[in-house]
ZADONU-185217 format. One record per residue: x, y negated, z of N, C-alpha, C, O in turn; residue in three letters. Coordinates in steps of 0.1 Angstrom, whole numbers. Layout:
ZADONU-185217
REC/X/Y/Z/X/Y/Z/X/Y/Z/X/Y/Z/ALA;
...
END
This chain:
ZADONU-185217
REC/-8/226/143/3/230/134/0/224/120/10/223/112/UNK;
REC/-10/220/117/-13/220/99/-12/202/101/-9/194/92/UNK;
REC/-16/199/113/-14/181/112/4/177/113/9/169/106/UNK;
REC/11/186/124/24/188/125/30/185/110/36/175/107/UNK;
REC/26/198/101/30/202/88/25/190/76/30/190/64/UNK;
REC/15/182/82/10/170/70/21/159/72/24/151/64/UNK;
REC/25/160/85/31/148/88/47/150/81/53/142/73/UNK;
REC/49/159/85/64/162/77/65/162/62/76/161/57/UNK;
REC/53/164/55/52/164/43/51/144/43/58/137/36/UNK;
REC/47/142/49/44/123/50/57/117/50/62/107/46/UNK;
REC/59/124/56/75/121/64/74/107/76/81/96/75/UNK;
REC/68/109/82/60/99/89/65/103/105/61/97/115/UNK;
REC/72/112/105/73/118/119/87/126/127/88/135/135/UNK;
REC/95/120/120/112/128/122/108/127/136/107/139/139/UNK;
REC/105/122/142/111/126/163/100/132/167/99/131/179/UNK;
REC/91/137/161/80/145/166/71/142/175/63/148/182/UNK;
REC/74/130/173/63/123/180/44/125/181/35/128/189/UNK;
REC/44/120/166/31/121/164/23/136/170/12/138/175/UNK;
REC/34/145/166/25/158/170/25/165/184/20/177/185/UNK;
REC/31/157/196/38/157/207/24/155/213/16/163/217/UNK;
REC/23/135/214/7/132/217/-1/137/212/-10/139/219/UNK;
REC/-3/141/199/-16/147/195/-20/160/202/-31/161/207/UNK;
REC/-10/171/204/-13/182/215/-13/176/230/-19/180/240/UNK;
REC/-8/167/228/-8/164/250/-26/161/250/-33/165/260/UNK;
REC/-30/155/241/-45/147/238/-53/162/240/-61/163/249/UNK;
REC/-51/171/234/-57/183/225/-59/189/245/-69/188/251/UNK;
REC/-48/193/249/-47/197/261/-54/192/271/-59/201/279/UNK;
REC/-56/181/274/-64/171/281/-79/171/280/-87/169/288/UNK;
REC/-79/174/264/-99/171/263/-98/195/265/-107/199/272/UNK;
REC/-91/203/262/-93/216/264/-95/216/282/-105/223/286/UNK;
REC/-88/211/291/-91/209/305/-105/201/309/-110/202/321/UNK;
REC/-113/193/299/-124/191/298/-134/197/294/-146/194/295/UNK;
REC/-128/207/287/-136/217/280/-143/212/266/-154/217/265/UNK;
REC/-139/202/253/-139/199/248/-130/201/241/-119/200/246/UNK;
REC/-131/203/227/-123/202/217/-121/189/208/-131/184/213/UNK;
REC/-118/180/198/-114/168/192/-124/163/185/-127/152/183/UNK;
REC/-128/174/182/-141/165/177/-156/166/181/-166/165/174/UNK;
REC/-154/169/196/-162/168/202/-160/151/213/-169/145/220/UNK;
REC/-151/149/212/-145/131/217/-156/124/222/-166/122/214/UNK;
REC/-156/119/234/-164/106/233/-154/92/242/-145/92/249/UNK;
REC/-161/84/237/-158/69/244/-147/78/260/-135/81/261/UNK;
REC/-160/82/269/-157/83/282/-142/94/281/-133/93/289/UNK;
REC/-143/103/269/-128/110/270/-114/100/267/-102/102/270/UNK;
REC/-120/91/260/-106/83/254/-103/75/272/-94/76/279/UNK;
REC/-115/69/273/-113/59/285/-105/69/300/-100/63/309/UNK;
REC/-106/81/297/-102/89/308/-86/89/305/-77/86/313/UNK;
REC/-86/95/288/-72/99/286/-60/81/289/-48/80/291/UNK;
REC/-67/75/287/-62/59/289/-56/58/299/-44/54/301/UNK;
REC/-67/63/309/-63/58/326/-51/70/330/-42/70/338/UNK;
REC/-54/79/323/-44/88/324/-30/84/325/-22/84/335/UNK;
REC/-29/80/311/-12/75/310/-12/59/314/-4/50/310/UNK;
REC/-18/58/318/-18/45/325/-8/45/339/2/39/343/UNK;
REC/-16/56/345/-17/59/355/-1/67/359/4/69/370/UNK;
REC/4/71/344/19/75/346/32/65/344/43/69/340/UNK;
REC/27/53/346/34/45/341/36/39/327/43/29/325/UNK;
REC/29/43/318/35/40/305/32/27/302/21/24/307/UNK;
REC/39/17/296/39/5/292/31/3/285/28/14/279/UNK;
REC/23/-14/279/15/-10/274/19/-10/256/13/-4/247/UNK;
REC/29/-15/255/34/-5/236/32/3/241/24/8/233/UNK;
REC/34/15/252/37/28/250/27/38/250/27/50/246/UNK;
REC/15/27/255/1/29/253/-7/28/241/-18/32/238/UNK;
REC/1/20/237/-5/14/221/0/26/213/-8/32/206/UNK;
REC/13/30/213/21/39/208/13/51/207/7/53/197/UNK;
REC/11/59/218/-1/70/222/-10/68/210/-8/74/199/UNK;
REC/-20/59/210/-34/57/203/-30/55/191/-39/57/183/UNK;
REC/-17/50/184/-12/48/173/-10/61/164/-12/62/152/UNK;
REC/-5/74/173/-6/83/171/-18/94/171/-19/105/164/UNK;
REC/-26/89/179/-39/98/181/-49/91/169/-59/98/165/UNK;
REC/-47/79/162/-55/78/155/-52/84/141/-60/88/133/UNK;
REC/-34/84/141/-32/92/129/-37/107/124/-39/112/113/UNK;
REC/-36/112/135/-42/124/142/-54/122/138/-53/126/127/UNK;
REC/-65/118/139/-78/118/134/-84/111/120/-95/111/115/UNK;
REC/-69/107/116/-75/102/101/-69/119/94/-74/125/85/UNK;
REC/-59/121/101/-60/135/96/-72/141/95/-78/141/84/UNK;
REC/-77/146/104/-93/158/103/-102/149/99/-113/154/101/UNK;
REC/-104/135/93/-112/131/85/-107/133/71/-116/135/62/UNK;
REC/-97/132/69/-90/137/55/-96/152/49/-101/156/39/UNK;
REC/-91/160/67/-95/174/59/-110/185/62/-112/197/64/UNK;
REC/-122/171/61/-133/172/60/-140/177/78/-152/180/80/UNK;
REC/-129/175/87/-136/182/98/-146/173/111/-154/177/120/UNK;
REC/-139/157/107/-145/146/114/-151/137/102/-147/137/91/UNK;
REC/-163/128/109/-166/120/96/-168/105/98/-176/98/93/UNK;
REC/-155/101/108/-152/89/115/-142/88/122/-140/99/129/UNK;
REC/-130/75/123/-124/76/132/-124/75/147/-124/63/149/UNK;
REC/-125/83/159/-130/72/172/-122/66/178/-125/62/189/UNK;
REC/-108/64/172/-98/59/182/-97/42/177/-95/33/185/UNK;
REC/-98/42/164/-105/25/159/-110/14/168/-104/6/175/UNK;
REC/-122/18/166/-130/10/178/-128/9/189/-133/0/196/UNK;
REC/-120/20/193/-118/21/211/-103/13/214/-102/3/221/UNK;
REC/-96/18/210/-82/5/202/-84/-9/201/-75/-17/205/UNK;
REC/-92/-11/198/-96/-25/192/-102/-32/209/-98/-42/214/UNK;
REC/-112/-23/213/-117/-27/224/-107/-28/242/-108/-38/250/UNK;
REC/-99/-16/243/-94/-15/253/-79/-15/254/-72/-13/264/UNK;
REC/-73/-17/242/-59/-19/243/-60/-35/239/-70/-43/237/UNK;
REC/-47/-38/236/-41/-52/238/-40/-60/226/-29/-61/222/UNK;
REC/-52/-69/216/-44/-69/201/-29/-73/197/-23/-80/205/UNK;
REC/-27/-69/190/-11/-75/184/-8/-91/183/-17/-99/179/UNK;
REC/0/-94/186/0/-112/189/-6/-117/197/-4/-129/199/UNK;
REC/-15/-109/205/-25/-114/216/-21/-129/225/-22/-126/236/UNK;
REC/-18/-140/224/-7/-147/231/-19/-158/236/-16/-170/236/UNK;
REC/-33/-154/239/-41/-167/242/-41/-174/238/-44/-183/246/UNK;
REC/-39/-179/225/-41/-192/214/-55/-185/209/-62/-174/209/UNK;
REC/-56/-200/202/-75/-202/195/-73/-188/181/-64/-187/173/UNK;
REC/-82/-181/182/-80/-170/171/-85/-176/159/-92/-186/158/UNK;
REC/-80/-166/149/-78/-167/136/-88/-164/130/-94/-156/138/UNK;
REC/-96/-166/117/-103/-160/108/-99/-142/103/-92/-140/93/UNK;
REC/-104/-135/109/-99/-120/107/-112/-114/97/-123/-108/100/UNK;
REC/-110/-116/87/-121/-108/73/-115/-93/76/-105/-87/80/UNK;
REC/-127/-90/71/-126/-73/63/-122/-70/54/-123/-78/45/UNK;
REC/-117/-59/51/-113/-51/41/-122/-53/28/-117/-56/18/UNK;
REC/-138/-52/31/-146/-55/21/-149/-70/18/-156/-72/8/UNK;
REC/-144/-78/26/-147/-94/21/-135/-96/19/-133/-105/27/UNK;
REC/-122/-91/12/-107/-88/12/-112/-90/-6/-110/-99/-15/UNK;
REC/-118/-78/-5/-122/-69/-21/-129/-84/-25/-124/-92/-34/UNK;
REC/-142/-87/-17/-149/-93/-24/-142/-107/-26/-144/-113/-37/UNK;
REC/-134/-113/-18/-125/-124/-24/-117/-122/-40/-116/-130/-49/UNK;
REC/-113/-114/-38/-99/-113/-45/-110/-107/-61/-104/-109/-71/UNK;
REC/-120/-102/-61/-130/-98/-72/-136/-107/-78/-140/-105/-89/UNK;
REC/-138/-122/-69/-145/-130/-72/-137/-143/-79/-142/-153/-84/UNK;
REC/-121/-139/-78/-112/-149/-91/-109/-144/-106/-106/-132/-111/UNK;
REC/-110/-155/-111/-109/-147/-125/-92/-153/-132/-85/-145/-140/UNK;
REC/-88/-163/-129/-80/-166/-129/-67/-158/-126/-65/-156/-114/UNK;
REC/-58/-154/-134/-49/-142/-129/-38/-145/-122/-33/-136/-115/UNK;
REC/-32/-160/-124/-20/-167/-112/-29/-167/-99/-25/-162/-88/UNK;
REC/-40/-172/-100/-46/-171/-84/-47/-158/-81/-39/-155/-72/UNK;
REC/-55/-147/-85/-55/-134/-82/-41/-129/-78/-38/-125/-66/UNK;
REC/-33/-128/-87/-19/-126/-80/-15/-128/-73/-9/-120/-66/UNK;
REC/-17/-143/-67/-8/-149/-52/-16/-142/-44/-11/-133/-38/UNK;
REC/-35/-146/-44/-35/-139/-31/-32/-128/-31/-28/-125/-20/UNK;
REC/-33/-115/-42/-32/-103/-37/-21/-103/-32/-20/-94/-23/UNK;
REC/-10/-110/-34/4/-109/-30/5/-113/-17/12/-106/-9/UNK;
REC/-5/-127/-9/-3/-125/8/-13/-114/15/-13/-111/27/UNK;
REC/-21/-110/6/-27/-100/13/-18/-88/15/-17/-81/25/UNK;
REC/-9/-85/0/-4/-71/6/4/-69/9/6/-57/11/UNK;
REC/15/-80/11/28/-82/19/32/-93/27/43/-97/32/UNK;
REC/18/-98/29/21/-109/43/30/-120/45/31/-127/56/UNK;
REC/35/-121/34/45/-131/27/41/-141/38/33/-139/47/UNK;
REC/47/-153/37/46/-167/45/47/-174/29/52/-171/18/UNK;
REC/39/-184/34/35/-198/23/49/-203/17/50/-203/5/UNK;
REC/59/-206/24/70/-208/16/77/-199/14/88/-203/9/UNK;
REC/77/-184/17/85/-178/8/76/-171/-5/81/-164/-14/UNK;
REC/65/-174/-3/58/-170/-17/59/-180/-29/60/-176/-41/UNK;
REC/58/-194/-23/61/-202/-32/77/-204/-42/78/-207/-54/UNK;
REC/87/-200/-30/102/-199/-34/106/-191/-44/117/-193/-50/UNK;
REC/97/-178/-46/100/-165/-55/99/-170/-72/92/-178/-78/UNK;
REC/112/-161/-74/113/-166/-90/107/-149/-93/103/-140/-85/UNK;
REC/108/-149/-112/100/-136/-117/113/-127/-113/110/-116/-110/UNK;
REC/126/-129/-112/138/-116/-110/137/-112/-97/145/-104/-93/UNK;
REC/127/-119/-85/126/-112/-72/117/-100/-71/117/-92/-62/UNK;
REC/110/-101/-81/99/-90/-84/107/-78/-93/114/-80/-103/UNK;
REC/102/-61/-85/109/-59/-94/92/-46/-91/87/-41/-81/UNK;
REC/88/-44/-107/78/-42/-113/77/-24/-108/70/-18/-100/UNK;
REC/89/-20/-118/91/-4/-117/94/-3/-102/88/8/-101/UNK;
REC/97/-5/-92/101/-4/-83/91/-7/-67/93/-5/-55/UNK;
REC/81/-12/-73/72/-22/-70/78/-28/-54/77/-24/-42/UNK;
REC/82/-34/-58/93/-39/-44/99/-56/-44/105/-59/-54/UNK;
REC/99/-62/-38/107/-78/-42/116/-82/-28/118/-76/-18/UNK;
REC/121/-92/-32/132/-99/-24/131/-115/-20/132/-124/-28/UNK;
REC/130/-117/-8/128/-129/-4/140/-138/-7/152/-135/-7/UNK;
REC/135/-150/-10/150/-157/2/153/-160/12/145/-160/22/UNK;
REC/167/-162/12/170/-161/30/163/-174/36/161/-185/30/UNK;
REC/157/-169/50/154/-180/58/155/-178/71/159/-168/76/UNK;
REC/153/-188/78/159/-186/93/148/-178/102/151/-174/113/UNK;
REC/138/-176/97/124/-168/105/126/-150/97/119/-141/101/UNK;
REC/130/-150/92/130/-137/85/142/-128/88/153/-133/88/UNK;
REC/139/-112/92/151/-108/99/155/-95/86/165/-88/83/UNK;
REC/148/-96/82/152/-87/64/144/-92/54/133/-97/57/UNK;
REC/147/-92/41/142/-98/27/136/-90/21/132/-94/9/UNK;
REC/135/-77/26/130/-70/11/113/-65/17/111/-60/28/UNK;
REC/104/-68/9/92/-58/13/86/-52/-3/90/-53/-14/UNK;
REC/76/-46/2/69/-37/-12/56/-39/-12/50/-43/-2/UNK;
REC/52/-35/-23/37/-34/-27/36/-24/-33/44/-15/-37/UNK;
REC/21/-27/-33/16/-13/-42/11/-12/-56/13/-22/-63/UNK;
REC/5/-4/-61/2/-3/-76/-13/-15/-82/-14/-21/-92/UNK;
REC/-20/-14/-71/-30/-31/-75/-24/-44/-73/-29/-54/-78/UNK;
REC/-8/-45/-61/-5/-60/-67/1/-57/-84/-3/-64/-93/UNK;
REC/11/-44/-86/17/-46/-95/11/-49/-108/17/-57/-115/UNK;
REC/-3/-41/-112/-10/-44/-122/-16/-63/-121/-19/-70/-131/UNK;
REC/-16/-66/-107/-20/-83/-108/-11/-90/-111/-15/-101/-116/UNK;
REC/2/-87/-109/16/-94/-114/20/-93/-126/26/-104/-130/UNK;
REC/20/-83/-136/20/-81/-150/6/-88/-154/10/-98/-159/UNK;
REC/-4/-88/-154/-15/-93/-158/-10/-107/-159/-9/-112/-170/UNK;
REC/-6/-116/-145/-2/-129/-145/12/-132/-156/15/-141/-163/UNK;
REC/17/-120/-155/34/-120/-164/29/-123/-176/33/-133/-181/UNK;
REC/19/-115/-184/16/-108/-193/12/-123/-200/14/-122/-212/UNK;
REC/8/-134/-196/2/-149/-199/13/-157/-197/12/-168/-192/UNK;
REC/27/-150/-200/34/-167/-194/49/-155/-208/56/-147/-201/UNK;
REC/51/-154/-220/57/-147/-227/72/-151/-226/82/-144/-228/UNK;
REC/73/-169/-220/83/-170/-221/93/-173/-210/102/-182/-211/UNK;
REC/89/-164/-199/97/-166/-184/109/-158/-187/111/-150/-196/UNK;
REC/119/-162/-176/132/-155/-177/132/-156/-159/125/-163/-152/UNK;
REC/145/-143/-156/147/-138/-143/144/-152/-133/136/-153/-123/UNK;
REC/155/-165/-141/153/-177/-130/141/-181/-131/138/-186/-120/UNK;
REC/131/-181/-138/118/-187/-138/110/-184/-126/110/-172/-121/UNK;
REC/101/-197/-120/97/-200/-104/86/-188/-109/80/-189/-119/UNK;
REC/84/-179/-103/72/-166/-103/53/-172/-104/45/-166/-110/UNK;
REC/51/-186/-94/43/-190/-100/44/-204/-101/49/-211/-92/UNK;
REC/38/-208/-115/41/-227/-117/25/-229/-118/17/-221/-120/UNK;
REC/25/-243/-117/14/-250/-119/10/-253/-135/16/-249/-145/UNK;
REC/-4/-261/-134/-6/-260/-148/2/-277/-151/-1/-285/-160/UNK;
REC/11/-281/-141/24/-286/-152/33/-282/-155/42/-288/-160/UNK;
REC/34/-269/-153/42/-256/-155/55/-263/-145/63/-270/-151/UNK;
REC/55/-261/-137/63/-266/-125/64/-254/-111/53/-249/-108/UNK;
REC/71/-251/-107/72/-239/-96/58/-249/-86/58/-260/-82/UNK;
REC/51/-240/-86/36/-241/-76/41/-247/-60/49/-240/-54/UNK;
REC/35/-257/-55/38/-261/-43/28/-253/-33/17/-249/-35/UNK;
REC/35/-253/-21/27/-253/-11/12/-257/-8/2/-250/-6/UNK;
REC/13/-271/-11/-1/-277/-8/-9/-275/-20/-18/-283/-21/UNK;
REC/-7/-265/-31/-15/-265/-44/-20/-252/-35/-31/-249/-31/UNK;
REC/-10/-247/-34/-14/-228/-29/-27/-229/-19/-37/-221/-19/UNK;
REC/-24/-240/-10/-34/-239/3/-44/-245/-4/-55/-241/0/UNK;
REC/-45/-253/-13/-59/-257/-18/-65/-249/-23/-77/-247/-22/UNK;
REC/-56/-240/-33/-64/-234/-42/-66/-222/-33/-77/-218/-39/UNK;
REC/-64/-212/-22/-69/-210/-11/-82/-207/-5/-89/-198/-5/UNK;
REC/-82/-221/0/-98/-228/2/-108/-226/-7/-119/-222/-4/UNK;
REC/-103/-230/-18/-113/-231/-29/-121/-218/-31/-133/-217/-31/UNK;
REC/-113/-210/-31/-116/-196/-37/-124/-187/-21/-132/-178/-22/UNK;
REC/-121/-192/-12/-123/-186/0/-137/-200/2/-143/-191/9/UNK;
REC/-142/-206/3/-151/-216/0/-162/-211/-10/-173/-212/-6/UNK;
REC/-158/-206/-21/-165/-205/-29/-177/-191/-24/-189/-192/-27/UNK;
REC/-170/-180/-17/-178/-168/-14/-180/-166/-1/-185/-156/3/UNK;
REC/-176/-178/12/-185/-182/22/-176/-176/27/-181/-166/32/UNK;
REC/-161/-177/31/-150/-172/36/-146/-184/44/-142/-181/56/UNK;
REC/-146/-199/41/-138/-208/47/-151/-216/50/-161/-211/46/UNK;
REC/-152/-226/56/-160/-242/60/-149/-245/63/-140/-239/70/UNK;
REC/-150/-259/54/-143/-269/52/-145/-278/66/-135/-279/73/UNK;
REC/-156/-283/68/-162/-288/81/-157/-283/92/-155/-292/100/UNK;
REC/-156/-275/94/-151/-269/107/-138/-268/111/-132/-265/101/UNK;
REC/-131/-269/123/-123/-279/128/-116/-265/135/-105/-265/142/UNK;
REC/-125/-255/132/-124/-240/143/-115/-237/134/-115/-241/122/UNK;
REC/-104/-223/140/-94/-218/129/-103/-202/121/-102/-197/110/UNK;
REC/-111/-196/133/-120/-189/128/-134/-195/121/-143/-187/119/UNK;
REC/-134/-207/117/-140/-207/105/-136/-209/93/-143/-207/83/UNK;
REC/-119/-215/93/-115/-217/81/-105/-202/75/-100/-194/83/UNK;
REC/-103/-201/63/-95/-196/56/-79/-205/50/-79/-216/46/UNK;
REC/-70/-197/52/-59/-204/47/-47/-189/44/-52/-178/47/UNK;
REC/-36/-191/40/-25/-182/29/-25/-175/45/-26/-163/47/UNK;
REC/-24/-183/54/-18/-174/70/-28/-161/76/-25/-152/83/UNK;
REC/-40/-163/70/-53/-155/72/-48/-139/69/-50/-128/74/UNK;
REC/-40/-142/55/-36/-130/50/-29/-124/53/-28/-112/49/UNK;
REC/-17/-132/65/-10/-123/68/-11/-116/84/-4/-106/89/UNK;
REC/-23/-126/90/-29/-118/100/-37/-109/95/-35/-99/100/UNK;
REC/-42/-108/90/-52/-99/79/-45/-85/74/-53/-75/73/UNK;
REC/-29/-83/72/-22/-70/68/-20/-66/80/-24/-55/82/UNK;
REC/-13/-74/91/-4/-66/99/-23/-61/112/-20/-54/121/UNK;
REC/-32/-63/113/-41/-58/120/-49/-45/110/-51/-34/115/UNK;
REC/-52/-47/99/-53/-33/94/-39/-24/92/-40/-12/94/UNK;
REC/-31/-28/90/-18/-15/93/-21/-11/103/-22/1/105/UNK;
REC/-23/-23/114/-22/-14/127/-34/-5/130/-32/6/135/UNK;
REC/-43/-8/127/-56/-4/131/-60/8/123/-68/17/125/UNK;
REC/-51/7/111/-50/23/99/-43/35/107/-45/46/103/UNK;
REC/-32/35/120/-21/40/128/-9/37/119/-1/46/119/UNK;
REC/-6/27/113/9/29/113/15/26/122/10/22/133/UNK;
REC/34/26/119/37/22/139/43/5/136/45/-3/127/UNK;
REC/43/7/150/43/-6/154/57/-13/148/59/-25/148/UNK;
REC/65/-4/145/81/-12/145/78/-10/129/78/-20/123/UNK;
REC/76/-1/124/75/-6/107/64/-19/104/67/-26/94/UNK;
REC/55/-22/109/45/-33/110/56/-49/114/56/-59/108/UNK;
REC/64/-46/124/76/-59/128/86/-59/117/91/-69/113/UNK;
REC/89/-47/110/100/-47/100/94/-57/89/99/-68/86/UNK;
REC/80/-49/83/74/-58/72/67/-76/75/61/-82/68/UNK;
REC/70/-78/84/70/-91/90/81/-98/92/81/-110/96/UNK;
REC/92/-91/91/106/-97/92/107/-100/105/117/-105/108/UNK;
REC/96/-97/118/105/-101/130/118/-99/134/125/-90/128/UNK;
REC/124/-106/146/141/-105/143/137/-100/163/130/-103/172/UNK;
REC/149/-89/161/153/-79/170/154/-89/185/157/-101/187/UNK;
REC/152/-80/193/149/-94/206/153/-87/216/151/-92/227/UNK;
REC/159/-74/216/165/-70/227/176/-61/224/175/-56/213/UNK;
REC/186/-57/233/200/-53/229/200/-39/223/209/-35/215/UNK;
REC/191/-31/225/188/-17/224/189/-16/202/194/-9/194/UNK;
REC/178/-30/202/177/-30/185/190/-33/176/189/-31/164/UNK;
REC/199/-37/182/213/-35/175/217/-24/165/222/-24/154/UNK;
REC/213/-13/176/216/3/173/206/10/167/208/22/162/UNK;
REC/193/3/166/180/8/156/175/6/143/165/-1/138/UNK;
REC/184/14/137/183/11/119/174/14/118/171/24/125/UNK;
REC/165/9/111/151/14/106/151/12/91/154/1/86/UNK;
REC/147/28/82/152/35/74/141/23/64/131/21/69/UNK;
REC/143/16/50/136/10/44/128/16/34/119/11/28/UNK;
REC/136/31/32/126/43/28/113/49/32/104/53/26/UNK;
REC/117/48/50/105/56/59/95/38/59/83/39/60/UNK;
REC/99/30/58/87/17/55/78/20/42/65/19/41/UNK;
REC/87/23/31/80/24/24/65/33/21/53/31/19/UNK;
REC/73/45/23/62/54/25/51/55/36/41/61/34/UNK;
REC/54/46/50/47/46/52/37/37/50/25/40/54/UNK;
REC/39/27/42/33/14/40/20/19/25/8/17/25/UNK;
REC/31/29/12/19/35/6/4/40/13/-7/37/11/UNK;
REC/12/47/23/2/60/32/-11/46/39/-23/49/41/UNK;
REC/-6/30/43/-16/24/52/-22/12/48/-31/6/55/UNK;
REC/-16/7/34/-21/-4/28/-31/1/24/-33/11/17/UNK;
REC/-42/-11/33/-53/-9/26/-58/-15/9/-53/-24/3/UNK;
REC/-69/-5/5/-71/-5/-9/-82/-16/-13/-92/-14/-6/UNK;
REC/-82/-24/-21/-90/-37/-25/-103/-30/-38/-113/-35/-42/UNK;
REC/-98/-22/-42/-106/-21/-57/-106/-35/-67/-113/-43/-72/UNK;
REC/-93/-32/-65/-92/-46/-80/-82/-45/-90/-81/-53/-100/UNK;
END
């Protein structure tokens, strides 16, 4: 009941979902004679085969654990676990996100996230990357942004339209916004049309400046080789935005606010009729972006 009651305070949970699986879970390890934080590997691997075993698809399996991990970042919140176990086990036996058998990506940590973004002193560079780290932007729509897409108080911006993108607006949080005034704060004489970042020919920043300077900075603290031909050894703007949507997921947000803030575009008839509230993104997105310390 008191996880029920956090969630509604989150607002994270109108169809009652989350607290639906979390008791079906609760029920399952009590028939075990275990309670939740008593959990091991072999209970998760049971409760898996379980709903496996009833048909559920595998989103709907993903969905499950998406919720059970929320569920346990709970009772780590409220001092009663001192780890999450559905993390690791997630990671290991369900399906990753994008999974499509192509050559994998460079996937950094949270703490070599920090230690990048700590290690520029430069405040136009610090801004961009914080900017594809915490909204996943694509290379040319970050380049395209003027300063009137940003909107500060609000901490929220607007793309432009493009043909890959199925909505324009996403948000950030309170360490991009302090990195974007910091960058603002050196340029006195921008106006709404002005390109959000220019070069030092004071020119709207290209593409291939962004990807170099990139490298550079991801080169410099043993993030990228240049040499290597592998995509898991290099670093590039795209890193970042595999880099948001696998910690959202891997934090429990859901899966359809994760496709919203990526702009995927709706792919079957049912999504016509599925407004998804850009309120309930927000909040959820405060509650799972991860924190950089910068």
């Amino acid at each position: 009941d008191d996880f029920k009651a956090d969630c509604e305070l989150r607002n994270i949970d109108r169809h009652g979902s989350y607290y639906i699986h979390a008791s079906k879970f609760c029920s399952f390890l009590e028939a075990r004679g275990k309670d939740p934080c008593q959990v091991e590997k072999d209970d998760l691997k049971a409760y898996l085969q379980t709903i496996r075993d009833r048909g559920l698809k595998t989103s709907s399996q993903r969905k499950v654990f998406t919720c059970l991990s929320s569920f346990y970042a709970f009772m780590i919140d409220e001092d009663m676990l001192g780890a999450n176990p559905i993390i690791p086990f997630r990671r290991r036996y369900l399906r990753q996100y994008k999974d499509n058998g192509s050559e994998p990506r460079q996937l950094i940590s949270i703490d070599q996230a920090a230690m990048l973004l700590n290690s520029i002193l430069h405040s136009r560079d610090k801004a961009f990357l914080t900017l594809f780290f915490k909204t996943g932007v694509r290379l040319g729509e970050l380049c395209s942004l003027d300063v009137g897409d940003i909107d500060l108080q609000d901490m929220s911006l607007v793309l432009k339209p493009t043909a890959k993108r199925s909505n324009r607006q996403l948000f950030f949080d309170h360490e991009t916004a302090r990195m974007l005034q910091a960058w603002l704060a050196s340029r006195p004489d921008v106006s709404d049309g002005s390109p959000l970042f220019i070069s030092t020919r004071k020119q709207r920043i290209s593409p291939r400046e962004i990807e170099l300077l990139t490298r550079k900075h991801a080169a410099r603290v043993g993030l990228h080789d240049p040499a290597s031909e592998r995509l898991v050894d290099r670093f590039t703007p795209h890193c970042c935005r595999h880099w948001l949507v696998t910690h959202l997921l891997r934090a429990g947000m859901s899966r359809d606010h994760v496709k919203w803030i990526r702009g995927d575009a709706m792919k079957e008839s049912i999504d016509i009729y599925y407004h998804i509230d850009a309120e309930d993104v927000r909040k959820s997105y405060m509650a799972y972006v991860p924190q950089l310390g910068i």
